[in-house]
Backbone as JSON, one array per atom type, in Angstrom:
{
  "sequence": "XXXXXXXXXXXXXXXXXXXXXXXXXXXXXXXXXXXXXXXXXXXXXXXXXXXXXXXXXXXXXXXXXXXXXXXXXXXXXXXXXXXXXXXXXXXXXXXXXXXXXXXXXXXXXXXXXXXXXXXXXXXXXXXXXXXXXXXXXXXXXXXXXXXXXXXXXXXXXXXXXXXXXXXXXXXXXXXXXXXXXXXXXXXXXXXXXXXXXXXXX",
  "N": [[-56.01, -38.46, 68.14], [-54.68, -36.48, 65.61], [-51.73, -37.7, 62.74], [-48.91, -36.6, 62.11], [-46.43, -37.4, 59.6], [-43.07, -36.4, 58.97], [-41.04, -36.68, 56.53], [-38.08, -37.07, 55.48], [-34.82, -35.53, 54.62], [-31.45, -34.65, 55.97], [-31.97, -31.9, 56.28], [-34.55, -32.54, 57.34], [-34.16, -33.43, 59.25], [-32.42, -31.79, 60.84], [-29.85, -30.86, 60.45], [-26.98, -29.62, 61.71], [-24.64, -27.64, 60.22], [-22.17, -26.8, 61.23], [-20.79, -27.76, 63.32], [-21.77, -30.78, 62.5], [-23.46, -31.38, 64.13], [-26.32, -31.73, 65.72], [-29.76, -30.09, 65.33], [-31.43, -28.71, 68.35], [-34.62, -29.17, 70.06], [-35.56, -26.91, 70.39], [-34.9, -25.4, 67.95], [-35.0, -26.78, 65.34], [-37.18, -27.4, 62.71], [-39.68, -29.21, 62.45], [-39.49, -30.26, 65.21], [-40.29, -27.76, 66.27], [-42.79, -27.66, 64.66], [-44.03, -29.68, 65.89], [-44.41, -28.32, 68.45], [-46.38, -26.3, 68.1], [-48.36, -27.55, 66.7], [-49.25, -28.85, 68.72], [-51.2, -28.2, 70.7], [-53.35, -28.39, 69.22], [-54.23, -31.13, 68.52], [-52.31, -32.84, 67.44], [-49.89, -35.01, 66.65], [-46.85, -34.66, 65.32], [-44.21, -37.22, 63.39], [-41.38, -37.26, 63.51], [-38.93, -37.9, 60.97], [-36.38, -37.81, 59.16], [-33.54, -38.03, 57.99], [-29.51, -38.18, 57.23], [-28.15, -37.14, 54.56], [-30.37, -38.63, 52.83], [-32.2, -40.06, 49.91], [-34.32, -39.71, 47.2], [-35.1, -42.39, 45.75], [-32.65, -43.31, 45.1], [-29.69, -45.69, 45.57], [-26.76, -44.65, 48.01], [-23.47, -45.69, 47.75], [-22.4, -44.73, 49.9], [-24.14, -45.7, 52.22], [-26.07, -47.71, 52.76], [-28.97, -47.35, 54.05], [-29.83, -44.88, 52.93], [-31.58, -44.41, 50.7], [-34.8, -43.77, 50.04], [-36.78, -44.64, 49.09], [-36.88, -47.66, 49.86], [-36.15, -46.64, 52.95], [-38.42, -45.64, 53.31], [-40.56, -47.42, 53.01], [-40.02, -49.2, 55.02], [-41.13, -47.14, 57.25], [-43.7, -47.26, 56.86], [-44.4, -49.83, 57.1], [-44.02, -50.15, 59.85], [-45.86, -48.12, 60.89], [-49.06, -47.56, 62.4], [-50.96, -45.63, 61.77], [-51.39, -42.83, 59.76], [-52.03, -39.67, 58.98], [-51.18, -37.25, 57.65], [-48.97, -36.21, 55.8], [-45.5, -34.87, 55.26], [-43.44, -34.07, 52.57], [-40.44, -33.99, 52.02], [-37.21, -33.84, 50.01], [-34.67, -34.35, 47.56], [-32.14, -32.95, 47.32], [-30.43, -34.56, 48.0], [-29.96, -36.29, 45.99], [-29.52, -34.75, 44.15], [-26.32, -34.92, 43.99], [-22.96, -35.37, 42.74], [-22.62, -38.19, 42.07], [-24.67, -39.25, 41.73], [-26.18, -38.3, 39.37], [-28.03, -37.38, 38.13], [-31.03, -35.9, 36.71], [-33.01, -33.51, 37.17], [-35.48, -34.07, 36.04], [-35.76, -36.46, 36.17], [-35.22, -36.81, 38.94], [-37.35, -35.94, 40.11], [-39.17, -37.53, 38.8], [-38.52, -40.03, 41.13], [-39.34, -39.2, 43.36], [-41.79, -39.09, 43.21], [-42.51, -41.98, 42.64], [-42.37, -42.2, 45.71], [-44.56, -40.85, 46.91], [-47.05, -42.07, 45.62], [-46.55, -44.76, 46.81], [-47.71, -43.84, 49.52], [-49.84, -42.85, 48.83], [-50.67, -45.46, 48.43], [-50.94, -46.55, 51.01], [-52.95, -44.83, 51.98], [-55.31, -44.19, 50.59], [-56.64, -41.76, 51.06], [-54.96, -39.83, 52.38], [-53.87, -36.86, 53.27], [-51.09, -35.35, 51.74], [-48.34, -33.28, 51.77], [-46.48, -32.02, 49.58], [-42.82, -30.84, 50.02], [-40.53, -28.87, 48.21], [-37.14, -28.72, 48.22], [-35.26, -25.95, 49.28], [-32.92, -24.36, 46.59], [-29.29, -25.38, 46.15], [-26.72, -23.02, 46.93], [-23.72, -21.9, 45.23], [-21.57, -22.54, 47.73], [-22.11, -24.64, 48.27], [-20.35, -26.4, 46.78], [-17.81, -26.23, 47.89], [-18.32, -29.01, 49.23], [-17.41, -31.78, 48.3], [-19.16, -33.45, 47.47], [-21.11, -32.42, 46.0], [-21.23, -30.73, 42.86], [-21.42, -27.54, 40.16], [-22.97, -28.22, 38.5], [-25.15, -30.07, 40.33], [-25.9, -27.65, 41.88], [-27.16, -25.97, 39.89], [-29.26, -28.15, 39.08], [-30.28, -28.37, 41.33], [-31.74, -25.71, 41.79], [-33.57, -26.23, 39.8], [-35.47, -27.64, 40.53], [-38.29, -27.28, 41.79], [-40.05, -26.51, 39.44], [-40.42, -28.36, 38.37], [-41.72, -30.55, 40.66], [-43.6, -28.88, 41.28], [-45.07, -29.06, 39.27], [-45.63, -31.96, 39.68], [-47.11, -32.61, 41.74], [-49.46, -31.16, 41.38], [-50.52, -33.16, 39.41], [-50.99, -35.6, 41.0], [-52.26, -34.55, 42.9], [-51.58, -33.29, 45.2], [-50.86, -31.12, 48.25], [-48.6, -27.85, 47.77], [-45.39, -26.54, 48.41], [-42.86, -24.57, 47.66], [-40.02, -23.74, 49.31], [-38.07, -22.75, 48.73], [-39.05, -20.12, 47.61], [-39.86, -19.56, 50.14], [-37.74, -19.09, 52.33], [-34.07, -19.43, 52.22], [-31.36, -21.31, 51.67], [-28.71, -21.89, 54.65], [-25.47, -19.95, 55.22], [-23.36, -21.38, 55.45], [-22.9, -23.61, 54.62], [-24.08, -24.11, 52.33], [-26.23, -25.84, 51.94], [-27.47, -26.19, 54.06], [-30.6, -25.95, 56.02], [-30.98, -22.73, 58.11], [-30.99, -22.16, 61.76], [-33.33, -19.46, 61.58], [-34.28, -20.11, 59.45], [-35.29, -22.34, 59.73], [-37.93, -21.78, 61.52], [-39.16, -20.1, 60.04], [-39.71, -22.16, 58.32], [-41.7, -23.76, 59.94], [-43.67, -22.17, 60.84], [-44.91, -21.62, 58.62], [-45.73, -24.52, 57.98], [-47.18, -24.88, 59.61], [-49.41, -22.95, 58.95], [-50.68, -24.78, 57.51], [-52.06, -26.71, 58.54], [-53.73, -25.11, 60.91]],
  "CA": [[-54.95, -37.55, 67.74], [-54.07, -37.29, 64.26], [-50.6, -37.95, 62.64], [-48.34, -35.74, 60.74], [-45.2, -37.91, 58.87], [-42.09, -35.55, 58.52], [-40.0, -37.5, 56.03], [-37.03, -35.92, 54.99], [-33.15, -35.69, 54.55], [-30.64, -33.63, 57.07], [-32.9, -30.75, 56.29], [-35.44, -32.44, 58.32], [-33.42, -33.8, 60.98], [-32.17, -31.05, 62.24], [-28.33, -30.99, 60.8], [-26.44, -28.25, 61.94], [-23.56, -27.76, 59.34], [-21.64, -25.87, 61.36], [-20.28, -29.04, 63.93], [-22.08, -31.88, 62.14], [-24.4, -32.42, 65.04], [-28.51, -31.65, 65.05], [-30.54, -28.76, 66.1], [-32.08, -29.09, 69.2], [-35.97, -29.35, 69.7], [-35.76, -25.71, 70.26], [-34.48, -25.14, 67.09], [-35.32, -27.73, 64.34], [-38.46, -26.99, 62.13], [-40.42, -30.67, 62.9], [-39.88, -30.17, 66.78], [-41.07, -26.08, 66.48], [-44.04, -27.7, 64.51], [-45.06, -30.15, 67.19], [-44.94, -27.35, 69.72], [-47.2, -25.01, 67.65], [-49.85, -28.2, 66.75], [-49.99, -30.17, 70.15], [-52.36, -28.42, 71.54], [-54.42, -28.65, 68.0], [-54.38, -32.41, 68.64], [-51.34, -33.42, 66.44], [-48.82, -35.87, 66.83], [-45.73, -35.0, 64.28], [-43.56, -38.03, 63.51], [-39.7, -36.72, 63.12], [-38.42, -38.94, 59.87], [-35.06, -37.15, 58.58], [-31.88, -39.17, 58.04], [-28.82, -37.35, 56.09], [-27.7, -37.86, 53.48], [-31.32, -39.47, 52.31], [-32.05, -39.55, 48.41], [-35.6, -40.28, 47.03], [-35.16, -43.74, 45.36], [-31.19, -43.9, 44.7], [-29.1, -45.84, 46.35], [-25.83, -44.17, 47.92], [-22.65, -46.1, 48.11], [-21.49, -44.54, 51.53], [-24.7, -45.73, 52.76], [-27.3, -48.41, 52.87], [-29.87, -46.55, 54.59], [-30.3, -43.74, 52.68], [-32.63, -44.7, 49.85], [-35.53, -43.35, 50.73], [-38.03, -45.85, 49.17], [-36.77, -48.61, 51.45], [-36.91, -46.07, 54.31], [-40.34, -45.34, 54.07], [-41.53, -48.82, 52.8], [-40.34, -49.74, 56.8], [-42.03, -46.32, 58.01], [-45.45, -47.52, 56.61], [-45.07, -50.99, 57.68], [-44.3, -49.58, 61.24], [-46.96, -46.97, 61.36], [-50.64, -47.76, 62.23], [-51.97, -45.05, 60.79], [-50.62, -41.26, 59.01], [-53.37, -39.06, 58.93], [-50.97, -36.18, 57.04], [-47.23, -36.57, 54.97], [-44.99, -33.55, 54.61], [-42.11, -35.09, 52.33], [-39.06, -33.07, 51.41], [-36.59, -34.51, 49.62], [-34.48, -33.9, 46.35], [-31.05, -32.17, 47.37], [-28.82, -35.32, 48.33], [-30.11, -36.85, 44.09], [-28.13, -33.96, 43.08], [-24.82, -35.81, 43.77], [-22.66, -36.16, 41.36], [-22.04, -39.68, 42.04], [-25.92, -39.71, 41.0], [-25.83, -37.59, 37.83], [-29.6, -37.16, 37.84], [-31.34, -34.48, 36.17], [-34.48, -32.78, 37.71], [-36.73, -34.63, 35.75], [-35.27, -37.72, 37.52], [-35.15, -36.77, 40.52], [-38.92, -35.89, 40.46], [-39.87, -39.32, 38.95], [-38.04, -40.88, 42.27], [-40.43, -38.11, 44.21], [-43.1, -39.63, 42.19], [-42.81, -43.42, 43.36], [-42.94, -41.64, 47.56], [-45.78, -40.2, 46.55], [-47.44, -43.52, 45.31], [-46.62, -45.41, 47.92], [-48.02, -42.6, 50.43], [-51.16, -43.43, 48.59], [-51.12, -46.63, 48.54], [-50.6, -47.0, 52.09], [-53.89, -44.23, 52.47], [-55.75, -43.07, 49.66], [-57.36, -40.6, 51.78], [-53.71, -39.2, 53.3], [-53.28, -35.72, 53.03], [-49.86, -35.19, 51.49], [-47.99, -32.07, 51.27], [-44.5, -31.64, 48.7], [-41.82, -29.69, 49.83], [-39.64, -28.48, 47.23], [-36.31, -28.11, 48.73], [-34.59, -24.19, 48.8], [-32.0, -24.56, 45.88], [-28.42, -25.01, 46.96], [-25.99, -22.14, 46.62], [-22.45, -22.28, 44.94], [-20.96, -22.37, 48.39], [-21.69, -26.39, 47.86], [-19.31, -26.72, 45.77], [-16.58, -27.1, 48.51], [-18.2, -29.83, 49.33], [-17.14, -33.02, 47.65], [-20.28, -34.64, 47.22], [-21.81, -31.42, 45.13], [-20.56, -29.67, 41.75], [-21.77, -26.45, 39.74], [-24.41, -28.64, 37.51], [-25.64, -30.14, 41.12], [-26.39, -26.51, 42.07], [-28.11, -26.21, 38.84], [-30.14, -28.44, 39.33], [-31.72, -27.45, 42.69], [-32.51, -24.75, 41.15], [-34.62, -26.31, 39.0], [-36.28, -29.11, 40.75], [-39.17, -26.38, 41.95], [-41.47, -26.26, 38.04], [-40.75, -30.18, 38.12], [-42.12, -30.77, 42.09], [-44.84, -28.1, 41.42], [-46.19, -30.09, 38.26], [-46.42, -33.34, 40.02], [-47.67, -31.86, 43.07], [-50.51, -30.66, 40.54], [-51.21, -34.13, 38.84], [-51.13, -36.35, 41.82], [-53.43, -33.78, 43.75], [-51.08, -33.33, 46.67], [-50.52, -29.4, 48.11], [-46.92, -27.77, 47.47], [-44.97, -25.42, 49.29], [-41.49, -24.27, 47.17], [-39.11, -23.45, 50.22], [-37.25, -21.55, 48.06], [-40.12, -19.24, 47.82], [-40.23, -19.32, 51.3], [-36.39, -19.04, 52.98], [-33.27, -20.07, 51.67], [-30.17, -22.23, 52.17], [-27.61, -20.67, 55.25], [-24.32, -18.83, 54.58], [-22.6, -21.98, 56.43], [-22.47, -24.65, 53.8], [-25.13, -23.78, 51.16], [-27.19, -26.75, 51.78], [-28.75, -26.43, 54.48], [-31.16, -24.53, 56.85], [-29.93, -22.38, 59.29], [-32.35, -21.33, 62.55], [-34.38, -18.64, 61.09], [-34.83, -21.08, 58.02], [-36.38, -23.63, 60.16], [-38.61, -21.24, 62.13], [-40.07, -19.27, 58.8], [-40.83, -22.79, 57.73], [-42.25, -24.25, 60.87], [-44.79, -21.34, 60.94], [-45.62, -21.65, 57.43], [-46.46, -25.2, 57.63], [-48.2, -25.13, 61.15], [-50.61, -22.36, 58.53], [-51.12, -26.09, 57.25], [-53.17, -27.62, 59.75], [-54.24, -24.57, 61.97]],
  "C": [[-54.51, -37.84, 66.3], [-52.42, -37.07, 64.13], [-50.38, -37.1, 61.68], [-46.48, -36.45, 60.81], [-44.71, -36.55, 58.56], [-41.12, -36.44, 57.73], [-38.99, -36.37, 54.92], [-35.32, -36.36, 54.89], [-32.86, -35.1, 55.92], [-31.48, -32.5, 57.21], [-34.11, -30.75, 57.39], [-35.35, -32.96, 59.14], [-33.04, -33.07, 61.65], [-30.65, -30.98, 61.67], [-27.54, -29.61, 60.95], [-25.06, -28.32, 61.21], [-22.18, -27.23, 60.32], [-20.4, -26.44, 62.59], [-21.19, -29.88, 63.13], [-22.91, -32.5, 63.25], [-25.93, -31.92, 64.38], [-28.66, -30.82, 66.15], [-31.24, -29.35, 67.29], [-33.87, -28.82, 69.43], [-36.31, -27.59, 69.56], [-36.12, -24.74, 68.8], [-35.5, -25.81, 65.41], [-36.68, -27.1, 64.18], [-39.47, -28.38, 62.48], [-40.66, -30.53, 64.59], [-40.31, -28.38, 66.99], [-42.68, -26.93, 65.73], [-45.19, -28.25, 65.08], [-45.69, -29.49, 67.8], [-46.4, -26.33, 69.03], [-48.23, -26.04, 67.29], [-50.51, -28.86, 68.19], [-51.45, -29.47, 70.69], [-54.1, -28.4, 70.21], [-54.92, -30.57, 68.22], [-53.51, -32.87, 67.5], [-50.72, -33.93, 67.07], [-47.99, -35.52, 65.32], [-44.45, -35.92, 64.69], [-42.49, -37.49, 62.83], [-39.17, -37.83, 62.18], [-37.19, -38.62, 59.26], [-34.39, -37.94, 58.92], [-31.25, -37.92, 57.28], [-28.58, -38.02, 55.25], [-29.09, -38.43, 52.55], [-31.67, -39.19, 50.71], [-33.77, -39.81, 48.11], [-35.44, -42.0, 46.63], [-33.54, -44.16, 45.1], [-30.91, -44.3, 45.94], [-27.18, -45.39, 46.63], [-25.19, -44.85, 48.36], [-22.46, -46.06, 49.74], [-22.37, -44.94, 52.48], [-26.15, -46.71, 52.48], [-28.55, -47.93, 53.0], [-30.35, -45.42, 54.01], [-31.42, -43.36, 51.66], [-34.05, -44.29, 50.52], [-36.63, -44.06, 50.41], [-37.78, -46.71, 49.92], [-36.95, -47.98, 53.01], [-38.2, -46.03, 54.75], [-41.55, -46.17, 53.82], [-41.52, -49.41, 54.52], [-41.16, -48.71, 57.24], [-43.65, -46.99, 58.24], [-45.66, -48.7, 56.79], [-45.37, -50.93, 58.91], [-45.74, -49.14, 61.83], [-48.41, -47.92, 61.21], [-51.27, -47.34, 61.65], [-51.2, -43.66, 60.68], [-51.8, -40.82, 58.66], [-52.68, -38.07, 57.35], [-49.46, -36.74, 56.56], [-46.96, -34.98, 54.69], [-43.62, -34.24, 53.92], [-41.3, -33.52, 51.74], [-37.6, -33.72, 51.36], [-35.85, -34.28, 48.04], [-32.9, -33.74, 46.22], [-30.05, -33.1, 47.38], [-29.45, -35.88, 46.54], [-29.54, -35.4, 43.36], [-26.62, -33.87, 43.04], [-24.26, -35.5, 42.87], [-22.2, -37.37, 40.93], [-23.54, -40.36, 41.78], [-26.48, -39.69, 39.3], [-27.47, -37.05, 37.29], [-30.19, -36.0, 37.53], [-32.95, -34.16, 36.99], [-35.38, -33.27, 37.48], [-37.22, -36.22, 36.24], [-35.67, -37.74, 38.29], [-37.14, -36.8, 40.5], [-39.78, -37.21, 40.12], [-39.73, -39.95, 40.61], [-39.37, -40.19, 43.4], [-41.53, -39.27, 43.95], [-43.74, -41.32, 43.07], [-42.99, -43.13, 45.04], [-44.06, -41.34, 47.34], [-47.06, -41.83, 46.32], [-47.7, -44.43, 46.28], [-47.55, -45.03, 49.36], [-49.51, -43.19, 49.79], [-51.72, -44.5, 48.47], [-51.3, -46.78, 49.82], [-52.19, -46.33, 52.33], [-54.17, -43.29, 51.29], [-56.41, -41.2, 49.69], [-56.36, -39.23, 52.56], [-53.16, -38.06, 52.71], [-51.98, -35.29, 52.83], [-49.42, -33.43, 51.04], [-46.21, -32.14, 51.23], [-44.24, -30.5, 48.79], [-41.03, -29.77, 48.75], [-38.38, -28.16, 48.03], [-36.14, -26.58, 48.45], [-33.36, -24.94, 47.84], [-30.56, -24.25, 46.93], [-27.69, -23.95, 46.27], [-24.36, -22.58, 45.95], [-21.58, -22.79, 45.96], [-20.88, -24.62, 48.85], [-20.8, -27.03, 47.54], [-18.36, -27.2, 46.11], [-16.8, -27.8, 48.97], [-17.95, -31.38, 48.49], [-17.88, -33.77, 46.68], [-21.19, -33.92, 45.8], [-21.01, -31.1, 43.55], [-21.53, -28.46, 41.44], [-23.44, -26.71, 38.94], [-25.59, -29.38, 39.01], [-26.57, -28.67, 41.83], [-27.48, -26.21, 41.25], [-29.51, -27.08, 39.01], [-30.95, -28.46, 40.22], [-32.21, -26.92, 42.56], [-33.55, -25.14, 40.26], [-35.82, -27.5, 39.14], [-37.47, -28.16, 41.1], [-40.71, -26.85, 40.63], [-41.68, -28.04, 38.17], [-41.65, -30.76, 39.38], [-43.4, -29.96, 41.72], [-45.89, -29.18, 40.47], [-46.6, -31.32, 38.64], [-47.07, -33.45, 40.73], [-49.57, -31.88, 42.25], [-51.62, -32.15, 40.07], [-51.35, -35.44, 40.02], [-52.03, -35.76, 43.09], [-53.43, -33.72, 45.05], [-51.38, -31.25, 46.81], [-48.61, -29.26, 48.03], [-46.45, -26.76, 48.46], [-43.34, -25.71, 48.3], [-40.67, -23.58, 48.57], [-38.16, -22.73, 50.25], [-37.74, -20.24, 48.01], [-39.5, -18.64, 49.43], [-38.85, -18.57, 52.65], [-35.67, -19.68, 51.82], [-32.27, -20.69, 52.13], [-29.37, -21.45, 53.62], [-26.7, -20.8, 54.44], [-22.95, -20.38, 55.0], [-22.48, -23.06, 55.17], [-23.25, -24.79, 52.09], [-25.56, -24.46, 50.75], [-28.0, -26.33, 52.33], [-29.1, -25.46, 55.34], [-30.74, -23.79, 57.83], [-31.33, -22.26, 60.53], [-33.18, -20.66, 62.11], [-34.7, -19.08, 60.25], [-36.18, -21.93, 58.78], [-37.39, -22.95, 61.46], [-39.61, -20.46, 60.9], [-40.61, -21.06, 58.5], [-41.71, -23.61, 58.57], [-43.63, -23.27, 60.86], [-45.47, -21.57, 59.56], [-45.97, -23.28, 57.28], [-47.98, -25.45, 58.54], [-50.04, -24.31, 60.47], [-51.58, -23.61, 58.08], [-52.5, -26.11, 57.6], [-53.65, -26.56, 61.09], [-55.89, -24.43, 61.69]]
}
């Protein structure tokens, strides 16, 4: 059976903005993509935390760094046949201050590692969906955070390009819900469950 790594933020846990809990398998894009590979012979491994950043570390949270996350994933794991990483949206903080071109370096070192671990390991970069103004009332966001979601896309595509992973922009694909203007709503995480499952069918 091969392996497909989901590593991700809230986006790919499942967070439902709307109570602060998590989508249920029904729901969530990682547990719709199981159902649509199992009988291909896949195993997808569910990896989402909130809050998760690529390489920063966030005050409110130990855990959220995402190079230490997935330096334990890959000591854990036996073997990762496939990587879908998506990641970007919590490094537009403003208690980070990081600009796009940042953030995609931090991308850069997951990526690396991912190959170090398996030169041979089919990786595919999501690009988050940019967030919407409606961020804004949250705390953690501002107007130049918005901004820059928007523009992490040309930066994710180009490294995507030189590290000779595949891409998928998400923005392209769906966008943020109406509920907090981070994150996905149901029909988000069903358009992209089908569009990765085109992946590996």
């Amino acid at each position: 059976m091969k392996t497909i790594l989901c590593f991700g933020d809230s986006n790919t846990y499942g967070f439902r903005p709307e109570d602060h809990g998590r989508y249920g398998r029904e729901t969530r894009w990682t547990a719709l993509l199981s159902e649509m590979l199992r009988d291909k012979g896949y195993k997808v491994i569910e990896e989402g935390e909130n809050g998760r950043t690529t390489v920063f570390d966030d005050p409110k949270s130990v855990t959220r760094n995402g190079k230490t996350a997935l330096a334990a994933i890959l000591t854990r794991e036996e073997h990762i046949d496939n990587a879908i990483v998506m990641l970007g949206t919590n490094d537009c903080k403003t208690a980070f201050g990081a600009s796009a071109g940042e953030i995609a370096k931090g991308m850069e070192t997951l990526l690396s590692m991912l190959k170090q671990y398996d030169s041979n390991m089919h990786i595919l970069l999501l690009c988050p969906a940019p967030m919407t103004e409606l961020a804004v009332t949250d705390e953690d966001f501002d107007l130049r955070s918005v901004s820059v979601s928007s523009e992490l896309s040309a930066y994710y595509r180009a490294l995507a390009e030189s590290e000779h992973c595949e891409f998928l922009d998400v923005g392209q694909l769906t966008s943020v819900g109406k509920s907090d203007g981070v994150h996905l709503d149901p029909f988000a995480h069903l358009l992209l469950a089908k569009a990765l499952a085109s992946y590996f069918a």
